[in-house]
Backbone as JSON, one array per atom type, in Angstrom:
{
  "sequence": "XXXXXXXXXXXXXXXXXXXXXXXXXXXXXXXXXXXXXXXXXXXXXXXXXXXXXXXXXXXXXXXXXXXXXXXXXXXXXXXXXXXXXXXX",
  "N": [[-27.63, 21.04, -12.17], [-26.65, 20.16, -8.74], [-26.55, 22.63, -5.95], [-26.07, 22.23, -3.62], [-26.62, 19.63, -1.51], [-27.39, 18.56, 0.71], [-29.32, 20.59, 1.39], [-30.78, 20.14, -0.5], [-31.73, 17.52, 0.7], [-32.87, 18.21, 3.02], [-34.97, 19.76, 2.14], [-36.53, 17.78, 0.44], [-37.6, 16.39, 1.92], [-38.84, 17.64, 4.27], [-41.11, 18.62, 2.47], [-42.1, 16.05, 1.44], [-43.92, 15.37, 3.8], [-45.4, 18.04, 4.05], [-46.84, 17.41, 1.96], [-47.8, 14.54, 3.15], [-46.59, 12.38, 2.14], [-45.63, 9.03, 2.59], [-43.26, 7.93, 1.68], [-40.11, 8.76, 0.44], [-37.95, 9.52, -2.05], [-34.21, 9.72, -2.52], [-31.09, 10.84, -4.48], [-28.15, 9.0, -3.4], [-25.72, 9.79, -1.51], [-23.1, 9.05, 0.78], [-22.33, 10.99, 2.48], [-25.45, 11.77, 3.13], [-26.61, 9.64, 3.78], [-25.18, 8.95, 6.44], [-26.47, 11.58, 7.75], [-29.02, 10.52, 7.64], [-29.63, 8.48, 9.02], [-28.57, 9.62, 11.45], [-31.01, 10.92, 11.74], [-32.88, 9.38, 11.79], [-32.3, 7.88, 14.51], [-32.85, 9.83, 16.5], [-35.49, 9.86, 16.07], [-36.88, 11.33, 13.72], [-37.23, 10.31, 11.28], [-38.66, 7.02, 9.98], [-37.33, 4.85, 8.8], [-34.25, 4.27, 6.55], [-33.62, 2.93, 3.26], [-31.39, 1.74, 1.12], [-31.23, 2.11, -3.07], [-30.71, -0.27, -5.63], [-30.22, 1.27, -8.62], [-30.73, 1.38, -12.38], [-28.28, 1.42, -14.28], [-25.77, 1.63, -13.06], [-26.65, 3.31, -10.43], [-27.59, 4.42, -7.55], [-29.66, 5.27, -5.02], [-31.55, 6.83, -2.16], [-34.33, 5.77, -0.42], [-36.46, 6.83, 1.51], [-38.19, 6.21, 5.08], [-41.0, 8.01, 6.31], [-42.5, 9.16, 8.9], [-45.1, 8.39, 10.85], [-47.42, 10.01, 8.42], [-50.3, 10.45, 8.17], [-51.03, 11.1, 10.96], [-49.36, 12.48, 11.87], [-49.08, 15.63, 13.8], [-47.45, 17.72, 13.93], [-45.23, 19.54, 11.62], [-41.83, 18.63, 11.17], [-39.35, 20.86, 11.79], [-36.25, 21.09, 9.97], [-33.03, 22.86, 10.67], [-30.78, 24.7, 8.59], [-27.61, 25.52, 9.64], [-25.4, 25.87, 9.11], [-23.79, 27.52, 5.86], [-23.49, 27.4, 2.13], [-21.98, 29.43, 1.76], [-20.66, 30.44, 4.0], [-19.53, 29.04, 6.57], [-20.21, 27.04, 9.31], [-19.02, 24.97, 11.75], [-20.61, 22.62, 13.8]],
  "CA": [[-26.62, 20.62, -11.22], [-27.39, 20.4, -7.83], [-25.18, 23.42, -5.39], [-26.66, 21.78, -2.06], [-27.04, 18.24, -1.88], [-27.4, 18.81, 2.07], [-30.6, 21.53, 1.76], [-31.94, 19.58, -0.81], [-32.5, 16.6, 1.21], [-33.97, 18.46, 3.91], [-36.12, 20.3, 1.62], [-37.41, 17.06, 0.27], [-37.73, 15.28, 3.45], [-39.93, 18.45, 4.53], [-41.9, 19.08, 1.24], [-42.94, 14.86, 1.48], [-44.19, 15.5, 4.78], [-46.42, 18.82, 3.56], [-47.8, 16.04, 0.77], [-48.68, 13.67, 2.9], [-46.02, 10.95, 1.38], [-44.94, 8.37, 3.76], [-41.91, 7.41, 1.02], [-39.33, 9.55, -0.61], [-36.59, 8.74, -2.88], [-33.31, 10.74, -2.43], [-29.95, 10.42, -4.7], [-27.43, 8.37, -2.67], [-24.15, 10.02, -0.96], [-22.43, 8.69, 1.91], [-22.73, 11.85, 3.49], [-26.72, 11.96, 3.59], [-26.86, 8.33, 4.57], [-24.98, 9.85, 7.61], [-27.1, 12.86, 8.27], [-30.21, 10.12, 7.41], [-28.78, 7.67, 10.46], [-28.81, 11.0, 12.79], [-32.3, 11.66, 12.01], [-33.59, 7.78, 12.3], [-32.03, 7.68, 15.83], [-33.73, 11.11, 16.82], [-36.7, 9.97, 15.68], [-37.96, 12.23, 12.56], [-37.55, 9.2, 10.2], [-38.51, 5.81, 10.34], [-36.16, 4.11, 8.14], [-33.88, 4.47, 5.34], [-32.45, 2.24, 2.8], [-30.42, 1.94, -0.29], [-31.73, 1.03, -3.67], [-29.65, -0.21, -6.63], [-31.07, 1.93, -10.05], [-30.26, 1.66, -13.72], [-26.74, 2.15, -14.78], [-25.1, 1.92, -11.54], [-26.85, 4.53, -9.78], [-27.68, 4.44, -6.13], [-30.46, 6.32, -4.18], [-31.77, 6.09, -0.88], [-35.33, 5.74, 0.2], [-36.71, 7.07, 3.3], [-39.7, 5.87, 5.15], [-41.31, 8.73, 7.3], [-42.97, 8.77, 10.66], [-47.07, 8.34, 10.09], [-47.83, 11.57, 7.96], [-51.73, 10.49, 8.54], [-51.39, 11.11, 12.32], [-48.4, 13.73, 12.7], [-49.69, 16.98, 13.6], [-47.05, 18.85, 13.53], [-44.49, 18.92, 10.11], [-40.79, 18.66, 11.72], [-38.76, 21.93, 10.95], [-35.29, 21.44, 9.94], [-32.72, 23.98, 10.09], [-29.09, 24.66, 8.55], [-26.61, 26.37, 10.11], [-24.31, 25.75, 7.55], [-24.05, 27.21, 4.13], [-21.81, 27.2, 1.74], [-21.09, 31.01, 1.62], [-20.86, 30.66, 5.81], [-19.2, 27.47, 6.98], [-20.0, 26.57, 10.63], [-19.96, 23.35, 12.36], [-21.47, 22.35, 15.2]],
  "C": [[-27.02, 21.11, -9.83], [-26.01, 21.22, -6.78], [-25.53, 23.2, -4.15], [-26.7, 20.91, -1.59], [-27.76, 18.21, -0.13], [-29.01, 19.48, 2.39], [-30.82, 20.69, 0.81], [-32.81, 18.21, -0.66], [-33.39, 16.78, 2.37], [-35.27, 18.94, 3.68], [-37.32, 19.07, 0.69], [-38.07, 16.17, 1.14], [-39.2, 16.38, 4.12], [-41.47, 18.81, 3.49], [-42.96, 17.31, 1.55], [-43.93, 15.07, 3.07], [-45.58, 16.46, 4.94], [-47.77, 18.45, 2.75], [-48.1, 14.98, 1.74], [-47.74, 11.88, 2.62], [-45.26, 10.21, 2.55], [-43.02, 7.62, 3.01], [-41.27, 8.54, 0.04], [-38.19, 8.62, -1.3], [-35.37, 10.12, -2.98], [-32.45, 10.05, -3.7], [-29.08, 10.0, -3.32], [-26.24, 9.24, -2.51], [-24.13, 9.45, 0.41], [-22.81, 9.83, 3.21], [-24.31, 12.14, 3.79], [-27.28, 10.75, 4.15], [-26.36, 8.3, 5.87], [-26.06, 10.41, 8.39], [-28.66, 11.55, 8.86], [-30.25, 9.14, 8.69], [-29.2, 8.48, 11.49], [-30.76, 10.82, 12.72], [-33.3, 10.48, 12.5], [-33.24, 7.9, 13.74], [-32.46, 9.09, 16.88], [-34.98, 10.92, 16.6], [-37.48, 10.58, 14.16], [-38.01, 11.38, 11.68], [-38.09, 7.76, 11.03], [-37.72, 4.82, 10.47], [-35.36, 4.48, 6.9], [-33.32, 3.34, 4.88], [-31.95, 2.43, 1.22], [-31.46, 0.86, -1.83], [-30.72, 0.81, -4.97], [-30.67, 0.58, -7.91], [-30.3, 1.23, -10.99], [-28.87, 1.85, -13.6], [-26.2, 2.52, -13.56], [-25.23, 2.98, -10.75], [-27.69, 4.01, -8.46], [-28.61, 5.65, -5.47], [-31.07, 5.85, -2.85], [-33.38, 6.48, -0.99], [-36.1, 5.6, 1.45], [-38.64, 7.46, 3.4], [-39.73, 6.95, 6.29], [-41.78, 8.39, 8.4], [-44.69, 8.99, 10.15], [-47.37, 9.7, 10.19], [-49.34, 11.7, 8.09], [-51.43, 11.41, 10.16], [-50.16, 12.08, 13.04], [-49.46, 15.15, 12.6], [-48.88, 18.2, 13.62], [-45.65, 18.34, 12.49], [-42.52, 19.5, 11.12], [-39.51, 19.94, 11.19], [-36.83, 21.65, 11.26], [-34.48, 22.76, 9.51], [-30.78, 23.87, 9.4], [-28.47, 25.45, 8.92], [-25.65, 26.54, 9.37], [-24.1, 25.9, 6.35], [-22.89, 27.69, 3.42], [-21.35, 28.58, 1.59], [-20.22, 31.23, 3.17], [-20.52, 29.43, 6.04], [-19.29, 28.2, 8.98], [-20.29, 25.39, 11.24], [-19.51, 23.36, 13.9], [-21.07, 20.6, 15.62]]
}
């Protein structure tokens, strides 16, 4: 069970990026299709979109920024955790 859903899209968004992978595959919430919006219009993504799965399940897939030719790996941070609520 996942106690983050928030860090663990940044941590896969950063980890594909370490690899090299120009495509990830997230689980789908509303709220990271949000966050994933912010980060397209900032730049650190390319694109995201929605895919339908199996058994009515929903994930998103996000295209990076050219991992050949970045030189440096984009560091997200959270300010926010769940022991510590702060928003910004």
């Amino acid at each position: 069970m996942m106690m983050d859903p928030i860090a663990d899209l940044l941590t896969r968004i950063r980890n594909a990026y370490l690899a090299r992978n120009e495509v990830v595959t997230v689980p789908y919430s509303r709220l990271k299709k949000d966050i994933l919006h912010i980060l397209k219009k900032n730049k650190y993504i390319t694109d995201y979109e929605l895919l339908e799965n199996e058994g009515n399940k929903q994930s998103l897939s996000i295209t990076l920024n050219n991992v050949r030719k970045t030189l440096h790996i984009p560091t997200f941070r959270r300010i926010s955790r769940p022991g510590q609520r702060i928003y910004l």
